[in-house]
GULOMI-6921 format. One record per residue: residue number from 0; x negated, y, z negated of N, C-alpha, C, CB in turn; residue in one letter. Coordinates in steps of 0.05 Angstrom, whole numbers, plus 5000, padded with zeros to 4 digits. Each point is the difference from the previous one (the first is absolute). Glycine has a CB too. Layout:
REM residues N
> NUM / X / Y / Z / X / Y / Z / X / Y / Z / X / Y / Z / A .
...
END
This chain:
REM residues 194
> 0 / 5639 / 4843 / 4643 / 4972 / 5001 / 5008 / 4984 / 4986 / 4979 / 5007 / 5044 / 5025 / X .
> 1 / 4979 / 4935 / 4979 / 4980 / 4988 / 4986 / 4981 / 5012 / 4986 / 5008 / 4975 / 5028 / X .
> 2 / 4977 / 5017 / 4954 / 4975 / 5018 / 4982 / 4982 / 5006 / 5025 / 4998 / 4973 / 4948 / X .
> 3 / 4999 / 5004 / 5062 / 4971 / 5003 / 5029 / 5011 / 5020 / 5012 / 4983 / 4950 / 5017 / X .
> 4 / 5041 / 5055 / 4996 / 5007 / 5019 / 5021 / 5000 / 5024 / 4993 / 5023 / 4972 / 5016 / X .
> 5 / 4970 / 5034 / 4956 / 5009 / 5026 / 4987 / 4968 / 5014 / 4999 / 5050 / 4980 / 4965 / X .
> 6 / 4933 / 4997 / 5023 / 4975 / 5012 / 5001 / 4984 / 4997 / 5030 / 4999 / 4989 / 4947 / X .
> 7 / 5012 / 5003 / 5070 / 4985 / 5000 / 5026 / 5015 / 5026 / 5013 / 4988 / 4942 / 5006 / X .
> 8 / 5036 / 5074 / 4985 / 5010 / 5033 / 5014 / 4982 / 5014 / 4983 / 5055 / 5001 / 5013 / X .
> 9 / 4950 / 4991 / 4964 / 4985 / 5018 / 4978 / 4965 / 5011 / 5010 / 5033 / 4967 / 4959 / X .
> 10 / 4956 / 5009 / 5051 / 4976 / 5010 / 5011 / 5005 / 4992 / 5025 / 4969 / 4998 / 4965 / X .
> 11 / 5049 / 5012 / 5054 / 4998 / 5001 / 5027 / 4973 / 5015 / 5007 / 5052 / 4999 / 5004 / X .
> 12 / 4932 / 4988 / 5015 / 4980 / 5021 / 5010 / 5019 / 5024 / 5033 / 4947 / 4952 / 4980 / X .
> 13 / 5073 / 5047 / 5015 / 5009 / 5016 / 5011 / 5007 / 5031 / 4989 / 5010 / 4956 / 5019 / X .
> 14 / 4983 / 5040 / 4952 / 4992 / 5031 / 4987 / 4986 / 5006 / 5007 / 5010 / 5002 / 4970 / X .
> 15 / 4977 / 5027 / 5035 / 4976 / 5007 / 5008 / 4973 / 4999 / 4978 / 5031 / 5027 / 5032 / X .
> 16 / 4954 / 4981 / 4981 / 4971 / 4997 / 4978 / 4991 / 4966 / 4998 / 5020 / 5045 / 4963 / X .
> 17 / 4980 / 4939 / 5057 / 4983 / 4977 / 4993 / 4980 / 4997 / 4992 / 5016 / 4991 / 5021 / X .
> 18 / 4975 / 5002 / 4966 / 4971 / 4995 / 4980 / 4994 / 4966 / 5008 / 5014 / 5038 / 4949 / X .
> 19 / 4953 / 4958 / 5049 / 4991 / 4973 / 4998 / 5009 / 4993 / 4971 / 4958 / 5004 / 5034 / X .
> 20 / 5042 / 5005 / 4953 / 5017 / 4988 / 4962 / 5023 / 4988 / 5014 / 4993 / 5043 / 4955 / X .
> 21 / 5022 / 4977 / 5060 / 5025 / 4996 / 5006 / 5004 / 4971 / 5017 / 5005 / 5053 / 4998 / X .
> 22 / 4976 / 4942 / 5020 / 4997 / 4974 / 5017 / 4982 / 4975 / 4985 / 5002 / 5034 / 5042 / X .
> 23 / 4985 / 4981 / 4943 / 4985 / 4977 / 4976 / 5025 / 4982 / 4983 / 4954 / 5040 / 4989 / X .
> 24 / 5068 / 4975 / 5008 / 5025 / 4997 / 4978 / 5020 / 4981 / 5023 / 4997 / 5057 / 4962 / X .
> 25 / 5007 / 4951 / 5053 / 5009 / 4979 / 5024 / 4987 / 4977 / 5002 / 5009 / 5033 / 5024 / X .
> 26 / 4967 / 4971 / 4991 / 4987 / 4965 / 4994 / 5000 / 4990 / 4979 / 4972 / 5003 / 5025 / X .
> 27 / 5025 / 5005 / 4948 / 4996 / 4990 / 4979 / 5022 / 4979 / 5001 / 4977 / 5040 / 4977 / X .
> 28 / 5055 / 4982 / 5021 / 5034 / 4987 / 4992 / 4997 / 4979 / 5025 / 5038 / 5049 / 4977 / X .
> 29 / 4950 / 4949 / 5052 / 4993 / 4984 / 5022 / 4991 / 4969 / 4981 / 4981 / 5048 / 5041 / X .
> 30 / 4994 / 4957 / 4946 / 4994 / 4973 / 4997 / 5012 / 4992 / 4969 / 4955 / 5004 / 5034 / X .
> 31 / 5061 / 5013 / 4953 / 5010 / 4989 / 4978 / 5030 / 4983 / 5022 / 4977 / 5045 / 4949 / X .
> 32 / 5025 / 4962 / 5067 / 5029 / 4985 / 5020 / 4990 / 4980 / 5008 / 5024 / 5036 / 5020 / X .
> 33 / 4946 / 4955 / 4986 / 4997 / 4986 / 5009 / 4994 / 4977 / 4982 / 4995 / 5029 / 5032 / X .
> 34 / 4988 / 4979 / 4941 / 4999 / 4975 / 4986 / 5019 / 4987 / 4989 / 4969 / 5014 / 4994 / X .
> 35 / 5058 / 5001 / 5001 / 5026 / 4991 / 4989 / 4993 / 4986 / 5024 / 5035 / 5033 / 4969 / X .
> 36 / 4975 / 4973 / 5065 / 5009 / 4976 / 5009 / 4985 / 4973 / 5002 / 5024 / 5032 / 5019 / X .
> 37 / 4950 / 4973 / 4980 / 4977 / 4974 / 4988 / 5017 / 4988 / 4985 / 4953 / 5022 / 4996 / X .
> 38 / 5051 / 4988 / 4981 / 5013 / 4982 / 4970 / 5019 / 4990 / 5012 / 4994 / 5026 / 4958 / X .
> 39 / 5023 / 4982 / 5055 / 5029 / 4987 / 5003 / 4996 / 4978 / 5023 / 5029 / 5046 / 4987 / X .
> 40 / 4956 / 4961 / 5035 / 4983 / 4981 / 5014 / 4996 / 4972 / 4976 / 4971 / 5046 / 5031 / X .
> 41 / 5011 / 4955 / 4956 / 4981 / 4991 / 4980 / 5032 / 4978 / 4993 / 4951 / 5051 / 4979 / X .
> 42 / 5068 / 4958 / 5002 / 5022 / 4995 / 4989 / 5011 / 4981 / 5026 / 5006 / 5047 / 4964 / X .
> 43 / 4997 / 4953 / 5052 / 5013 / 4980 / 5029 / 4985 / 4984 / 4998 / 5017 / 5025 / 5035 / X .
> 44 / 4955 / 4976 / 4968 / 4971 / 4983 / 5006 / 5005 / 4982 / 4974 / 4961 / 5039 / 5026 / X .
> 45 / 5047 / 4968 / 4946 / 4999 / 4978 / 4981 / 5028 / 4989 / 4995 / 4960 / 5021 / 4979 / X .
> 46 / 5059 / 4987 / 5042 / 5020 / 4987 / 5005 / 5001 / 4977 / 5011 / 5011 / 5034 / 4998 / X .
> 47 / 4969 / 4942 / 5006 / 5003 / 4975 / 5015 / 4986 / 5011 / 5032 / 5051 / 4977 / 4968 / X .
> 48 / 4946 / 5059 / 5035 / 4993 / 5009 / 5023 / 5025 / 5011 / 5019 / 4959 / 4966 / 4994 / X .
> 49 / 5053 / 5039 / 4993 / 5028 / 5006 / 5011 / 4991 / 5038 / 5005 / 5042 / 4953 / 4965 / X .
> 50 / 4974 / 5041 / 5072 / 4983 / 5026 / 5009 / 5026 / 5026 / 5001 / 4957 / 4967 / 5036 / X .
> 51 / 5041 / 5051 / 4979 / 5021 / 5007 / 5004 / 5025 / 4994 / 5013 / 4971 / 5019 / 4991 / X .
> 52 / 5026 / 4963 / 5025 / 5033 / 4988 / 5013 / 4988 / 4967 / 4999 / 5023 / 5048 / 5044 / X .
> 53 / 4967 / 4941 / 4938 / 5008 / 4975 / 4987 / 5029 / 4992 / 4999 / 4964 / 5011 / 4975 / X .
> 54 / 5049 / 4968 / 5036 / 5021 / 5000 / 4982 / 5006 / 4995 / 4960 / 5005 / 4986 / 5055 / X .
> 55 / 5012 / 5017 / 4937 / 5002 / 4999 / 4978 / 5027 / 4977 / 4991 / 4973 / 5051 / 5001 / X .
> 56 / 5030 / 4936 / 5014 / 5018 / 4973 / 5000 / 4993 / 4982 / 5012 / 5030 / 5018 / 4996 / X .
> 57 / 4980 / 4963 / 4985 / 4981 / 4967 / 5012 / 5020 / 5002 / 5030 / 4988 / 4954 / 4943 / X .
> 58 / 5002 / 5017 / 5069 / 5016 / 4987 / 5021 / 5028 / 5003 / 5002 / 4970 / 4972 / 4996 / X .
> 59 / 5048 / 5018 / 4978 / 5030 / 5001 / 4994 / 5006 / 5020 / 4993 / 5005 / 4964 / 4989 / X .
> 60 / 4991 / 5064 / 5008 / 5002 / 5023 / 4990 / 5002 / 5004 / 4978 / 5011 / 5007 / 5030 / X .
> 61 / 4979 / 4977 / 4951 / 4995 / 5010 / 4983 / 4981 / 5020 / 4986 / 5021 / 4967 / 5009 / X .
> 62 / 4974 / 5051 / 4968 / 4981 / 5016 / 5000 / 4973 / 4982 / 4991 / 5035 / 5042 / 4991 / X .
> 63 / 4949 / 4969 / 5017 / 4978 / 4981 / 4982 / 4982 / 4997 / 4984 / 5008 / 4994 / 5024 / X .
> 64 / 4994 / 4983 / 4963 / 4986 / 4998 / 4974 / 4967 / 4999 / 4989 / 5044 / 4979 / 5003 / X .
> 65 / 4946 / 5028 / 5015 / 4967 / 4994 / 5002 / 4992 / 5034 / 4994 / 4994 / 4951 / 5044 / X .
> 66 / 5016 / 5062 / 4958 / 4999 / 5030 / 4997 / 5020 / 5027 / 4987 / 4978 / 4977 / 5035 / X .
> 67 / 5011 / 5038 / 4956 / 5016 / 5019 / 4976 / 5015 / 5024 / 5028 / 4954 / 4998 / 4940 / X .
> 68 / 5069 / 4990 / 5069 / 5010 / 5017 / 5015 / 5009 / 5028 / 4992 / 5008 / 4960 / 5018 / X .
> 69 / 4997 / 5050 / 4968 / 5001 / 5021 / 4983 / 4971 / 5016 / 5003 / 5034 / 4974 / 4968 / X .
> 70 / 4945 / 5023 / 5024 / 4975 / 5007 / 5009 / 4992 / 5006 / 5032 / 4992 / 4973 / 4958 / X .
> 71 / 5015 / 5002 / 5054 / 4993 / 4996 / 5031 / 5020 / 5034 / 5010 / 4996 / 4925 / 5007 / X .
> 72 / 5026 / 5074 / 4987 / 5008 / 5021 / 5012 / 5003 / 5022 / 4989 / 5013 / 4973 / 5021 / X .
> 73 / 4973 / 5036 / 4952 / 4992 / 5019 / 4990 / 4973 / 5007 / 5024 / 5021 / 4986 / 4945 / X .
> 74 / 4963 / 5002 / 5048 / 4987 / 5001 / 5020 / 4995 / 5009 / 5026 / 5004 / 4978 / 4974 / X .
> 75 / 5010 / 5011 / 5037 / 5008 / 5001 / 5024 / 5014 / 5030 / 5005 / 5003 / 4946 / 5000 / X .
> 76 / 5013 / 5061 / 4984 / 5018 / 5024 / 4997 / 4979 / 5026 / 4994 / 5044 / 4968 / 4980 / X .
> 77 / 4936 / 5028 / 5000 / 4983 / 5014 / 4999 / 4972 / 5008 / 5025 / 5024 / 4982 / 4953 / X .
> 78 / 4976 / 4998 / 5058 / 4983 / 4996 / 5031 / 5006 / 5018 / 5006 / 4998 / 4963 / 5017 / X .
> 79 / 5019 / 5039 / 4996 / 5029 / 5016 / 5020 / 4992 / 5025 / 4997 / 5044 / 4972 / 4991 / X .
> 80 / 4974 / 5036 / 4983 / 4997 / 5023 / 5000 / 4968 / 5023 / 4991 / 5055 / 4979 / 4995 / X .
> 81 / 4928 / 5000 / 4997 / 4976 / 5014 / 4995 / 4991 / 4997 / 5030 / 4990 / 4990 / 4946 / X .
> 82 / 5005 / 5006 / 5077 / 5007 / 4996 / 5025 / 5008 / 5029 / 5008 / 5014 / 4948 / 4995 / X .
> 83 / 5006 / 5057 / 4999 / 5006 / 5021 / 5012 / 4997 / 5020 / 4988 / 5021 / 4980 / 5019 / X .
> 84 / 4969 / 5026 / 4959 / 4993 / 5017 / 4982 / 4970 / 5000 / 5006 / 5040 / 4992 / 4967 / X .
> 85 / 4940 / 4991 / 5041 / 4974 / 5000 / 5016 / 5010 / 5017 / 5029 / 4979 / 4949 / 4978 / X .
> 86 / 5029 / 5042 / 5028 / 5008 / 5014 / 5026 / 5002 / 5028 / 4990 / 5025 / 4961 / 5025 / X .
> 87 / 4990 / 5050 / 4970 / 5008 / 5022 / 4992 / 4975 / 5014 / 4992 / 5045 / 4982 / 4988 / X .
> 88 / 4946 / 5009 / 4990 / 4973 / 5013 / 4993 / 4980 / 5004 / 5029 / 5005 / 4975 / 4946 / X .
> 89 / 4986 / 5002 / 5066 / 4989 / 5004 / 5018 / 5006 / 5029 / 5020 / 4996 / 4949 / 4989 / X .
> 90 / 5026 / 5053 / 5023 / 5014 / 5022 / 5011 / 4993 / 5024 / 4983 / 5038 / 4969 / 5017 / X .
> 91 / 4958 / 5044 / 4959 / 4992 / 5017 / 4986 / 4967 / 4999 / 4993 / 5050 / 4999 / 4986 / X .
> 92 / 4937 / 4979 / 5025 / 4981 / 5008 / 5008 / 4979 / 5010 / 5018 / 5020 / 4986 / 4976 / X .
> 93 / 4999 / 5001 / 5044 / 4993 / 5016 / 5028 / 5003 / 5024 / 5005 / 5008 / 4969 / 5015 / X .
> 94 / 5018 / 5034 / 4978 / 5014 / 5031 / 5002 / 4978 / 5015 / 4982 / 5060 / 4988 / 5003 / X .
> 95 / 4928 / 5003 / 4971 / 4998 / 5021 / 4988 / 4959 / 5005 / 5018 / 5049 / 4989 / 4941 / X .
> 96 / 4942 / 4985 / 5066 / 4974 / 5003 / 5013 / 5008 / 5010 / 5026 / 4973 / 4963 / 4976 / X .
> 97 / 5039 / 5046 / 5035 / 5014 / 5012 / 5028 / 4997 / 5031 / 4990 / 5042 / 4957 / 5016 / X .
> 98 / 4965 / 5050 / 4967 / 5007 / 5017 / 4983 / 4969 / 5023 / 4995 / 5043 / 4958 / 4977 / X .
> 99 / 4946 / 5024 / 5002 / 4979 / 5014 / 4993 / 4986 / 5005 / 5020 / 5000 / 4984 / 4963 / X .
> 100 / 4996 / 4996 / 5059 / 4980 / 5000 / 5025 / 5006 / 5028 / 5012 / 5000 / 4947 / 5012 / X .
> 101 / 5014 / 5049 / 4993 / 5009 / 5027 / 5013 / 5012 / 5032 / 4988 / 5008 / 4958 / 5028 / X .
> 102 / 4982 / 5035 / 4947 / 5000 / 5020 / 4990 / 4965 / 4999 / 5000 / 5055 / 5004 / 4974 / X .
> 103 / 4925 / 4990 / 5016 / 4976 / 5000 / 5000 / 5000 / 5010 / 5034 / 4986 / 4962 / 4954 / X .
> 104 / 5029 / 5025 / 5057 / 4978 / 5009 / 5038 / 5017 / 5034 / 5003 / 4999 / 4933 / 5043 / X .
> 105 / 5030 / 5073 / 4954 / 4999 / 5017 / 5000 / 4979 / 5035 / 4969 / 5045 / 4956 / 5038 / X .
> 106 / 4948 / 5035 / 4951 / 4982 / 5010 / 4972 / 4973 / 5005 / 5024 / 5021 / 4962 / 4943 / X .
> 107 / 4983 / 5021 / 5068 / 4967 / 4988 / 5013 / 5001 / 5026 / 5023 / 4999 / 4931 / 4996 / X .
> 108 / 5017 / 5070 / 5019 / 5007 / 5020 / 5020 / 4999 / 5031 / 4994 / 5027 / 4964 / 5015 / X .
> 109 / 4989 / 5045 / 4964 / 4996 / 5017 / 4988 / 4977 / 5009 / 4985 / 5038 / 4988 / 5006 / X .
> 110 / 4954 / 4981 / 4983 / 4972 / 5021 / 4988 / 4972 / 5010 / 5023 / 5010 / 4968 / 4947 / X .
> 111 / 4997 / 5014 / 5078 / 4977 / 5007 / 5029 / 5012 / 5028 / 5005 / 4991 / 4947 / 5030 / X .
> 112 / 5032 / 5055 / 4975 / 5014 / 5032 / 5017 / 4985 / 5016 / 4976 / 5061 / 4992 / 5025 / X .
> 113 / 4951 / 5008 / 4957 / 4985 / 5018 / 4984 / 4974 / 5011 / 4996 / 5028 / 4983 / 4988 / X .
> 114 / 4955 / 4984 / 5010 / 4971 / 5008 / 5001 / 4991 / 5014 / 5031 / 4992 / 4957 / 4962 / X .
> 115 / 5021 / 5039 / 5063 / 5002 / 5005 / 5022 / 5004 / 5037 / 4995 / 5020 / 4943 / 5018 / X .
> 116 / 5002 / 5055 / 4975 / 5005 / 5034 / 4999 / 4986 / 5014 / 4987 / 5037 / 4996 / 5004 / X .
> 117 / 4955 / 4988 / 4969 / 4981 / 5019 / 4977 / 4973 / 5010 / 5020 / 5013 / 4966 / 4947 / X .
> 118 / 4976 / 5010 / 5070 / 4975 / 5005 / 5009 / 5004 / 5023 / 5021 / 4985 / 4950 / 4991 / X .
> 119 / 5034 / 5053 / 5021 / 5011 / 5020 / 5022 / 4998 / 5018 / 4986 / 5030 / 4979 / 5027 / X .
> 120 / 4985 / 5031 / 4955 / 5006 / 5025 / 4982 / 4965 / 5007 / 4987 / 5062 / 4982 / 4984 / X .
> 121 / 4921 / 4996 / 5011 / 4979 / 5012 / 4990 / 4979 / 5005 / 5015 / 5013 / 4982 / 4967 / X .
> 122 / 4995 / 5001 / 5055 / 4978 / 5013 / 5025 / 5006 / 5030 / 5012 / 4996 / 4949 / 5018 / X .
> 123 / 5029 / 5057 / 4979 / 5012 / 5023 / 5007 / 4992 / 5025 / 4977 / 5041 / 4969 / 5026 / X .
> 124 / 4969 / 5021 / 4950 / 4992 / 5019 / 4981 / 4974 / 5002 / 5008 / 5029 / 4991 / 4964 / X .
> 125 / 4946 / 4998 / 5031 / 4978 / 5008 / 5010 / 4986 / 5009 / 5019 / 5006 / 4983 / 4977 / X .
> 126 / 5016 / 5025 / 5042 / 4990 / 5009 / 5022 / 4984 / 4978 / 5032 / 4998 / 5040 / 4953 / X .
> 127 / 5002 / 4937 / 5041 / 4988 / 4991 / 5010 / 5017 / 4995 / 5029 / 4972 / 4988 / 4955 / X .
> 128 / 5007 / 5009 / 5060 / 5007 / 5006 / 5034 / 4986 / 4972 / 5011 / 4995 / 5062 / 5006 / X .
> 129 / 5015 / 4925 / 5014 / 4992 / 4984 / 5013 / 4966 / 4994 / 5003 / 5047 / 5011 / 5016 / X .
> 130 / 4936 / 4969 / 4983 / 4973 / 5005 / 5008 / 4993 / 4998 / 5023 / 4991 / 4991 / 4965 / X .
> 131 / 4991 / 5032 / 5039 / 4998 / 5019 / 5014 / 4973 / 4980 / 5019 / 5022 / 5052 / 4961 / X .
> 132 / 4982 / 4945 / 5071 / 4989 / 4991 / 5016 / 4962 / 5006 / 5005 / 5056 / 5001 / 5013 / X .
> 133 / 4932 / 4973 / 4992 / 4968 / 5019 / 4991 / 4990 / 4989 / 5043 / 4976 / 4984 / 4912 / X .
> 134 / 5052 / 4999 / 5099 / 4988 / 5003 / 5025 / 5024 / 4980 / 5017 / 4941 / 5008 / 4983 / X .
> 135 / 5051 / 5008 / 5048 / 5023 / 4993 / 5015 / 4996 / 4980 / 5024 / 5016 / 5044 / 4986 / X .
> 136 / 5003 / 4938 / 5019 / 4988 / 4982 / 5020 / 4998 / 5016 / 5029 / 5022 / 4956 / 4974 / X .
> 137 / 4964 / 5040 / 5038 / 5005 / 5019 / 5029 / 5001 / 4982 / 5016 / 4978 / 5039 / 4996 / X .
> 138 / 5011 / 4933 / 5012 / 5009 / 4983 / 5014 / 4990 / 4964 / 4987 / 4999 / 5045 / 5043 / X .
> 139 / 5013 / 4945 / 4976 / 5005 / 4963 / 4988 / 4987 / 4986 / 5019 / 5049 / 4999 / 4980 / X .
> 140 / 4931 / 4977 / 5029 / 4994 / 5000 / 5021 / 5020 / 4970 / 4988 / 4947 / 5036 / 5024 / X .
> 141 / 5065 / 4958 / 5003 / 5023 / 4973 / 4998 / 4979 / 4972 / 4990 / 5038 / 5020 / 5049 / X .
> 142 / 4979 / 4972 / 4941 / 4984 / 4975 / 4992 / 4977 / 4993 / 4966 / 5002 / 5007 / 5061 / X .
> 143 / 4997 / 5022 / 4935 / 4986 / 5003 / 4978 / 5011 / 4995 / 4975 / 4982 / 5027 / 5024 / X .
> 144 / 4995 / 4964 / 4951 / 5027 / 4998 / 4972 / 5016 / 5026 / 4996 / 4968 / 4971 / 4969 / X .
> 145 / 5025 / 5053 / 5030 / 5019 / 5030 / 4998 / 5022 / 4991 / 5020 / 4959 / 5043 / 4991 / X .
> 146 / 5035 / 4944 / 5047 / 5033 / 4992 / 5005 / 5014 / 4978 / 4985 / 4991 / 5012 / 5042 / X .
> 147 / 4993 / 4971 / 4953 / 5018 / 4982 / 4986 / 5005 / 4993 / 4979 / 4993 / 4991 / 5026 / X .
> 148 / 4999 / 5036 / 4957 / 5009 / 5006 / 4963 / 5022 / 5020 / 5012 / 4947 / 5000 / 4960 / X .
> 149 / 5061 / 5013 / 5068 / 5033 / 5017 / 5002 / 4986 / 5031 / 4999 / 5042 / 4963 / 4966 / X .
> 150 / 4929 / 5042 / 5031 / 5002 / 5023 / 5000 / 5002 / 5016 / 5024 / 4981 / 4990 / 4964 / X .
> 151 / 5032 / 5035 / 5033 / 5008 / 5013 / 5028 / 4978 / 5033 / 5014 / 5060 / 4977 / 4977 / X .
> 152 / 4943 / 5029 / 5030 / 4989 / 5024 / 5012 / 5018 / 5030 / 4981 / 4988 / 4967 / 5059 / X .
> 153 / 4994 / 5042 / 4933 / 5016 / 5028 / 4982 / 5004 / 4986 / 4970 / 5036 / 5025 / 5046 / X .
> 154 / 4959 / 4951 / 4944 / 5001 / 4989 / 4974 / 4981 / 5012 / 4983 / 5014 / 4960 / 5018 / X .
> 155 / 5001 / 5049 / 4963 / 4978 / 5019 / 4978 / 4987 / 4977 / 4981 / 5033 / 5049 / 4995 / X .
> 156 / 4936 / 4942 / 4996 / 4995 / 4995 / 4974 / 4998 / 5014 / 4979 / 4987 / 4977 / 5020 / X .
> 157 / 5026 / 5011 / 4961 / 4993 / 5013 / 4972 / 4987 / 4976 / 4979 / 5045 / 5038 / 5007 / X .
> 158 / 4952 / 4937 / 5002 / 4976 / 4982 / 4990 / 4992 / 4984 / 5009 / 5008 / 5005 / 4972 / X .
> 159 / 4969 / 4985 / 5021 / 4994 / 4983 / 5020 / 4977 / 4989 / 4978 / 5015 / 5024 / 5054 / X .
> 160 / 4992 / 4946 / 4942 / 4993 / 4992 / 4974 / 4989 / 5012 / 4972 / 4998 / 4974 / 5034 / X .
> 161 / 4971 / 5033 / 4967 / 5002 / 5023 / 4969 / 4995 / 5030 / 5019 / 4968 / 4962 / 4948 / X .
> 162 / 5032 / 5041 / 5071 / 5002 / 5018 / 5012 / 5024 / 5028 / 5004 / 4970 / 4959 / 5012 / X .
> 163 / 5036 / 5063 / 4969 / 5027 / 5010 / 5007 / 4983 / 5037 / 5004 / 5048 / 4956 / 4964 / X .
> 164 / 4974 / 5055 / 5026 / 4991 / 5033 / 5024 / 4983 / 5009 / 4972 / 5054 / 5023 / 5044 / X .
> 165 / 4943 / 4969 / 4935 / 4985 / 5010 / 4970 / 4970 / 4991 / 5007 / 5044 / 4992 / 4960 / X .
> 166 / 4948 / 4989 / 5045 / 4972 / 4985 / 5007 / 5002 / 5002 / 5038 / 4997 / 4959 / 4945 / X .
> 167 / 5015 / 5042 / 5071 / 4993 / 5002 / 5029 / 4980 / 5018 / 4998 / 5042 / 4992 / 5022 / X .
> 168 / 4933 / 5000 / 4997 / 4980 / 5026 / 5011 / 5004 / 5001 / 5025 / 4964 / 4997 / 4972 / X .
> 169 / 5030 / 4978 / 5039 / 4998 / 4988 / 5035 / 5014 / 4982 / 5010 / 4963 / 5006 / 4999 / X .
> 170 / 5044 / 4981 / 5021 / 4994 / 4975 / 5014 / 4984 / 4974 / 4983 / 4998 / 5035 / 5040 / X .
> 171 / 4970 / 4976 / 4952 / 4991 / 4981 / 4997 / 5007 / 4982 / 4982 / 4976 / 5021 / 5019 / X .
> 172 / 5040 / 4986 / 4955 / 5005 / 4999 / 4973 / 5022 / 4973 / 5010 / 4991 / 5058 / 4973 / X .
> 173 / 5024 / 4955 / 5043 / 5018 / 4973 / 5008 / 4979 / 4979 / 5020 / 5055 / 5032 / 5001 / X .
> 174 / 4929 / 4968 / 5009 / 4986 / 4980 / 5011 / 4985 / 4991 / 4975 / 4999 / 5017 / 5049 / X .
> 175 / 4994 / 5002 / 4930 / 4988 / 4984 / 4977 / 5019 / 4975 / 4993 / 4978 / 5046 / 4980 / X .
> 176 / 5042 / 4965 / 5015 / 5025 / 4987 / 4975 / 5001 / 4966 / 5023 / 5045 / 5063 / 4974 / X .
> 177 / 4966 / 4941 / 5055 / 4997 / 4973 / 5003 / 4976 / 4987 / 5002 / 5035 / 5007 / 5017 / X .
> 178 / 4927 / 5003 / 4991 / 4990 / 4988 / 4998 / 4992 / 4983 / 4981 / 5002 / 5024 / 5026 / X .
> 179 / 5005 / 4989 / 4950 / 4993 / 4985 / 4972 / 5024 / 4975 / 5003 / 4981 / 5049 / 4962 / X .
> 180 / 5041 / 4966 / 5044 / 5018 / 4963 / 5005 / 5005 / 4973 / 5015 / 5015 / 5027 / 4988 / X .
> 181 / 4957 / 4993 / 5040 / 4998 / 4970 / 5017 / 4990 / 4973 / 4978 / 4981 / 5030 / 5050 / X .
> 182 / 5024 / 4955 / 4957 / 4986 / 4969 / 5000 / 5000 / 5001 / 4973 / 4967 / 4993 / 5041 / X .
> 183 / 5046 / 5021 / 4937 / 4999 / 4993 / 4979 / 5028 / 4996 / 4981 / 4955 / 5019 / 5012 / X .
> 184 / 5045 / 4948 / 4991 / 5036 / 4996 / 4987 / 5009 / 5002 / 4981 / 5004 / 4979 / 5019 / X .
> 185 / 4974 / 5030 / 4961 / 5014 / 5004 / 4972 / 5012 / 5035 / 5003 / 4959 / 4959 / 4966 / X .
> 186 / 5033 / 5055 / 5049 / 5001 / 5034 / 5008 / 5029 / 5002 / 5012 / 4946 / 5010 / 5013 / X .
> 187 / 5080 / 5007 / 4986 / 5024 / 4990 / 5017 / 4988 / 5034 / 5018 / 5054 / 4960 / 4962 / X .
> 188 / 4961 / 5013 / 5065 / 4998 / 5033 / 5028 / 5012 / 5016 / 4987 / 5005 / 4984 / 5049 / X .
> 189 / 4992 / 5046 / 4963 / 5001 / 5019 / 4992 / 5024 / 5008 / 5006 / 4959 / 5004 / 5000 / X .
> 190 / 5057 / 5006 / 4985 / 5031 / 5009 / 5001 / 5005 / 5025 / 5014 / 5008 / 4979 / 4958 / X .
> 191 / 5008 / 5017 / 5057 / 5004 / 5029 / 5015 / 5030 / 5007 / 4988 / 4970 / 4992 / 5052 / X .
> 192 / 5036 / 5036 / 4943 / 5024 / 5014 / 4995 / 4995 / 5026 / 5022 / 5008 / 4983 / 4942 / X .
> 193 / 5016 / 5017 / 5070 / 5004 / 5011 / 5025 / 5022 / 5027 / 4984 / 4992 / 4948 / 5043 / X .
END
């Protein structure tokens, strides 16, 4: 097993506990793979331009003399395998952003249920009971916004924009609340909770 192969198990992000350090340290060893292969790039390029499948023998097969073949396929040899050692890294950092993601969305889930239940449990500890209706629909005439906001016949309110059963007196209070919101668009219509 190579030095690279030893420190890429060594920090497998397939241990648990991924950390952004932990993925920061991945990209980092990412672009130290990549500038090596720049250089070695670089090293072909001041070879006469000799690329990766250049040949490296003249016409008559001989090797050739315009270039440090020794270098060229150091080079070349080093491409390769930093190549796949990019690769590799890459693969550990998906896995390990695969990883965290979903450990954050599941964190994320858990901490809503919770806040979900806490609120259950504290509405309960305090006794608190549904709010309590300040008036009932008794009929719908078809065609009206009440039919075509869904409201039904026997539908209890318990608000109706700043209107709820603590401030209800009358009727008129709710004809107050939308008249103040006709014709005026900075004001939002009045919210009904059924």
């Amino acid at each position: 097993m190579s030095e690279e192969e030893t420190r890429q198990s060594e920090s497998s992000p397939e241990a648990s506990g991924v950390t952004v350090s932990d993925i920061q340290e991945l990209i980092r060893r990412k672009e130290e793979i990549e500038a090596q292969i720049k250089a070695n790039y670089d090293v072909l390029e001041s070879q006469k331009g000799v690329g990766m499948n250049e040949p490296l023998v003249d016409r008559e097969g001989y090797p050739r003399s315009d270039v440090d073949l020794y270098q060229v396929r150091t080079a070349r040899h080093n491409i390769v395998c930093l190549q796949n050692d990019h690769k590799a890294v890459m693969k550990q950092v998906e896995e390990a952003l695969h990883q965290l993601h979903a450990r954050d969305k599941e964190k994320q889930a858990r901490d809503l249920a919770e806040a979900h239940r806490e609120a259950t449990n504290h509405g309960q500890s305090q006794g608190l009971s549904p709010p309590q209706a300040f008036a009932r629909v008794n009929s719908i005439s078809p065609g009206s916004p009440a039919s075509i906001a869904g409201l039904q016949v026997d539908d209890e309110i318990v608000e109706f924009g700043s209107v709820n059963t603590q401030n209800f007196q009358s009727l008129h209070n709710i004809g107050s609340v939308v008249q103040h919101s006709e014709g005026d668009s900075s004001v939002p219509k009045p919210y009904l909770r059924i």
